[in-house]
N, C-alpha and C positions, 0 to 999 in steps of 0.2 A: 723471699723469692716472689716477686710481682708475676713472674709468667711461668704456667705449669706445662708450656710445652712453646719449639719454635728455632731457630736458629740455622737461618740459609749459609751453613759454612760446615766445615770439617774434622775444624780446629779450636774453637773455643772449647771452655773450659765441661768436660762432660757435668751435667747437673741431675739427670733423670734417663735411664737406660731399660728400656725391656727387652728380654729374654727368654727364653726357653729351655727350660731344662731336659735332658733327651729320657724320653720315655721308652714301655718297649716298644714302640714304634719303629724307633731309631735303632734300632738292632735287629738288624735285615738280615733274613737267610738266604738273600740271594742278591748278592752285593754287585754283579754284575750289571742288573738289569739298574743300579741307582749309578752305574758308575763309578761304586766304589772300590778301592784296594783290596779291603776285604770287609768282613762283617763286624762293626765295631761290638766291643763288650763294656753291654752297659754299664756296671758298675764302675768300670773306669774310667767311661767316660763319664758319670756320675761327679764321681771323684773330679775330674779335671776341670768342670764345668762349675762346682762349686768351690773349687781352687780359683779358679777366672772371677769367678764374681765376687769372691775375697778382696783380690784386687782393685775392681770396680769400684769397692765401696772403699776399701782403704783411699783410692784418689778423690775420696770426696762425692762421690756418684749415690745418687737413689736409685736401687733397682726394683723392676718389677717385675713379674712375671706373667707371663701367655702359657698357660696351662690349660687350656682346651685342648680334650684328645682329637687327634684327626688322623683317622685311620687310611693308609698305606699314602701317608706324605713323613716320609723315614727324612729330607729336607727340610722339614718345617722348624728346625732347631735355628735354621740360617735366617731368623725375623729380618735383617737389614732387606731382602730381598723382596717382597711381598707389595710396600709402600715406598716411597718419599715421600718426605715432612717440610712442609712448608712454615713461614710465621701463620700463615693462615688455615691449616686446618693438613690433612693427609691426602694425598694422590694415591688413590687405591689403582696399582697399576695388573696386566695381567703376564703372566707368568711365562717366559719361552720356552721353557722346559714341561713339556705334556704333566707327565707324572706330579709335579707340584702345583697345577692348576688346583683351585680349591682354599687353597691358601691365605688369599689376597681376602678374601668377604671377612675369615675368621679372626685375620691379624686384625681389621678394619672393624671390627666388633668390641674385639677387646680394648682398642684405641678410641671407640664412643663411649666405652664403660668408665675410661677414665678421664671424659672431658675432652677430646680433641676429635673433633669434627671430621666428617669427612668432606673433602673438594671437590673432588669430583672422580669418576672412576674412568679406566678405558674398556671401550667397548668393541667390539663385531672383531673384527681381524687386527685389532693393535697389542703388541706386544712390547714388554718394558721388564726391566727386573731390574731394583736397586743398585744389584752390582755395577751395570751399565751405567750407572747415575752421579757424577761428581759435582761437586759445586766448587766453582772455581772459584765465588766470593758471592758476596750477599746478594745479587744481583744476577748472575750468570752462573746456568747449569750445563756441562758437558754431560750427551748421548755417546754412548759407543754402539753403532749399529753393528750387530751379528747374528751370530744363530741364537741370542736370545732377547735383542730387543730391534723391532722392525722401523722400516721408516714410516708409515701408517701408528706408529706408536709415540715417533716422535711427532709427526704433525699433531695429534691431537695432545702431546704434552705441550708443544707450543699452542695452542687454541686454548688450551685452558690457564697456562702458566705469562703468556706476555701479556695479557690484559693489567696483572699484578706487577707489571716490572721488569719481568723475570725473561731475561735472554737465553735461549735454548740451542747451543751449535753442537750440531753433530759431526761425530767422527767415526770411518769406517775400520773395524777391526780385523786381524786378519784372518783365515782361516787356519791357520795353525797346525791341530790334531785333527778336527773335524766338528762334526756338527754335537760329538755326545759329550767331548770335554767342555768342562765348564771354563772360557776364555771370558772374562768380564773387561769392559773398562779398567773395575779398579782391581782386575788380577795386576797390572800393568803400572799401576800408581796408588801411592796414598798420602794425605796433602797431609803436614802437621804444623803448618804454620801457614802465614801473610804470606811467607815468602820461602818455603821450603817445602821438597817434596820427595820422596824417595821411588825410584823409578825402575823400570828395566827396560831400555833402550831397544834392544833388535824388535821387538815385538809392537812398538808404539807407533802409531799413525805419524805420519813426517807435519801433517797439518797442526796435529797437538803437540806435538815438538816444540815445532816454530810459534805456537800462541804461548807454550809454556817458557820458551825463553822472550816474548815481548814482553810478557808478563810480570818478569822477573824474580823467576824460582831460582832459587841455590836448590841442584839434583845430586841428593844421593842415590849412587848410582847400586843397586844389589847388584854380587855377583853371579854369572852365570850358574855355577852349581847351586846358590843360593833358592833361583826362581821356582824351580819346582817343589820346593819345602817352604814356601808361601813367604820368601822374605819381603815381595812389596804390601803386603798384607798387615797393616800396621792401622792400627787405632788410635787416635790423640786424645789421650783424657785431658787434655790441654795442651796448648801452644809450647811446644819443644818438648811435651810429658808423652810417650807412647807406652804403647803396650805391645809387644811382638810374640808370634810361634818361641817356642823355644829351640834351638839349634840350629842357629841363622850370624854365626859369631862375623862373618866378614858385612852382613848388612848391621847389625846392633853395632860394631865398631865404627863403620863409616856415618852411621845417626850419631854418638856420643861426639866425634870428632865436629859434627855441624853443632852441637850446642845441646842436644837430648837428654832430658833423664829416661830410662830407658827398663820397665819391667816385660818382665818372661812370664808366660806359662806353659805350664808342658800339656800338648796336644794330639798325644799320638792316636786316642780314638776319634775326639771330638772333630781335628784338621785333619790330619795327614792321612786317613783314612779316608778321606770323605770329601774335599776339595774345598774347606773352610776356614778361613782365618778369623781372628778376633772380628775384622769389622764385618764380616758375615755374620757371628755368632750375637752382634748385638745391635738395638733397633733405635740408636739415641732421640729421646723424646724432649730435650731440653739441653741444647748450647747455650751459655750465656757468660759473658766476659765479667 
């Protein structure tokens, strides 16, 4: 393996993945105040989180883990959030969500302990969080601006990221629930290939529509009942290889019929509790074909 970290895409082949496993941090007695459904219990989330990274490693993946405790970020399980990963080093971005502020310096720590540089961070009033953040292809990253990544977040992700290359368009999301649910960019999409992506239409900006059919995506589309049990929430341990929630049977059918090998985990405390799918739950440090 020539390169121990890098890969501006979605969809190559996962090589090196960090995670976090949920401490008792993560097992909040007051589930309201994080948003959650209810109060997960640890041990089973335990359980399910090293059930997930069984998988991980079974697709050929190197995990690591961010095991620094950090007291009341009960969130901090969701690493994809904190940074985006460049060929060149990390974008320590800052957090829209108050209560997970803190987050971004310590994931960015543990990312210098193992060789991968920081880029640059955002400062004063910019706001970004991973989920917001898709790469459309090696070269171009979609913003989703909402209640948790601002337009002062993307300017300075553009300031720091087109010097490299790197095209930054943004798209405005919509209001939805409001300002406490977690609405990401990629609640709304997840690319698993050149040319394939799995979607949920009522919800997606008419602008990213229209670039994602110039583009030329084949959309699987998840069903309605599907969206709120995280069907667009799909991880690509490789190009047409995903990993999904578990009980999501009309989005897993309509990925197998595009061409998908397709694994489950069952997530009832880690996701379904908590607003987090597999590519929340993990912080890929190494795509490479």
């Amino acid at each position: 393996m020539s390169k121990s970290f890098g890969g501006q895409n979605m969809f190559h082949p996962l090589r090196r993945v960090l995670v976090k496993r949920p401490d008792e941090i993560f097992a909040v007695e007051d589930p309201e105040r994080w948003h959650y459904v209810a109060s997960p219990d640890l041990e089973t989330a335990q359980q399910e989180h090293d059930s997930m990274v069984e998988t991980l490693q079974q697709s050929g993946a190197e995990v690591l883990y961010h095991e620094e405790l950090q007291p009341d970020r009960a969130d901090a399980i969701y690493v994809f959030d904190p940074i985006v990963l460049t060929d060149h080093g990390a974008v320590v971005l800052s957090m829209g969500k108050d209560l997970r502020r803190g987050e971004e310096e310590a994931l960015a720590r543990r990312l210098r302990e193992l060789g991968i540089p920081t880029l640059f961070s955002l400062e004063g009033e910019a706001r970004a969080e991973g989920g917001d953040l898709l790469w459309l292809d090696q070269t171009t990253l979609a913003a989703g601006i909402g209640f948790r990544t601002n337009q002062e977040g993307v300017r300075q992700l553009r300031a720091g990221l087109e010097p490299l290359g790197i095209e930054v368009l943004a798209f405005e999301l919509p209001y939805f629930t409001g300002p406490e649910a977690c609405l990401h960019l990629l609640s709304l999409i997840s690319i698993l290939d050149h040319d394939l992506a799995v979607v949920y239409p009522p919800l997606i900006p008419v602008p990213f529509w229209l670039d994602l059919q110039a583009r030329g995506f084949q959309l699987v589309i998840v069903p309605e009942k599907e969206f709120g049990t995280m069907g667009t929430n799909v991880l690509a341990l490789g190009p047409r290889d995903c990993l999904v929630l578990e009980g999501n049977p009309g989005t897993r059918h309509g990925l197998e019929e595009a061409g998908c090998r397709v694994s489950s985990y069952r997530g009832n405390e880690i996701s379904l509790k908590c607003e987090g799918g597999p590519t929340c739950l993990t912080s890929p440090l190494l795509r490479q074909a």
